[in-house]
Residue, then its C-alpha position, 0 to 999 in steps of 0.5 A: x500500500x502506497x502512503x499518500x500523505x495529502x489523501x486522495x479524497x481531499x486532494x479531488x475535493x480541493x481540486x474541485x473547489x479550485x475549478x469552481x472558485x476559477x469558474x466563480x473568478x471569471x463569470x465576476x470577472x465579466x460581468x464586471x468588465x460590464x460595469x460603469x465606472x464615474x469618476x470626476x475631477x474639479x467639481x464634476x468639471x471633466x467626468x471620465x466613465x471606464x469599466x471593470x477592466x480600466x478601459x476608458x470609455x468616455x471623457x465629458x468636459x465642460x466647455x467654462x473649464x476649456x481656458x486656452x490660457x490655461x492648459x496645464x489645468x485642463x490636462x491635470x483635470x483629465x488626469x485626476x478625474x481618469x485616476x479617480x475612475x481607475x481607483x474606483x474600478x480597481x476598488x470594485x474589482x478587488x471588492x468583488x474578488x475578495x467575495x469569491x477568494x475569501x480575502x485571499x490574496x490571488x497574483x494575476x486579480 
């Protein structure tokens, strides 16, 4: 008789629960690339909207921020208002994750 020191019973169970947690991971995984995200910067000024995978999908400017005197500000508008939609999209998918994972820590999510 061989000696099997992680049993095979409990080797197949974790085996399965694997497979499912990896099923549950990337059902989640695209349904949150579904997901709209907002973000904003100087007051609603310039809105960014991207999914759950950090694509960007639309970029609202109000015209009274459009100064050609000062750019700089603009282009510090789009890019906070991107970080902040990015930030919350990162959020939500960590959140949702975690739900499956247990709080495990996964490299690759």
């Amino acid at each position: 008789m061989k000696f099997n020191p992680m049993g095979g019973s409990n080797m197949n169970q974790m085996m399965k629960q694997a497979k499912k947690m990896q099923e549950e991971m990337a059902k989640t995984q695209a349904e949150l690339q579904e997901r709209i995200i907002e973000g904003s910067a100087g007051g609603g000024a310039v809105m960014v909207k991207v999914n759950g995978k950090q694509r960007v999908l639309e970029i609202k400017i109000k015209p009274e921020v459009v100064d050609p005197e000062d750019v700089e500000m603009l282009e510090d508008l789009i890019m906070a208002a991107i970080n902040d939609a990015i930030k919350q999209s990162q959020d939500m998918v960590s959140t949702e994750m975690a739900k499956i994972t247990g709080g495990l820590n996964i490299p690759g999510l």
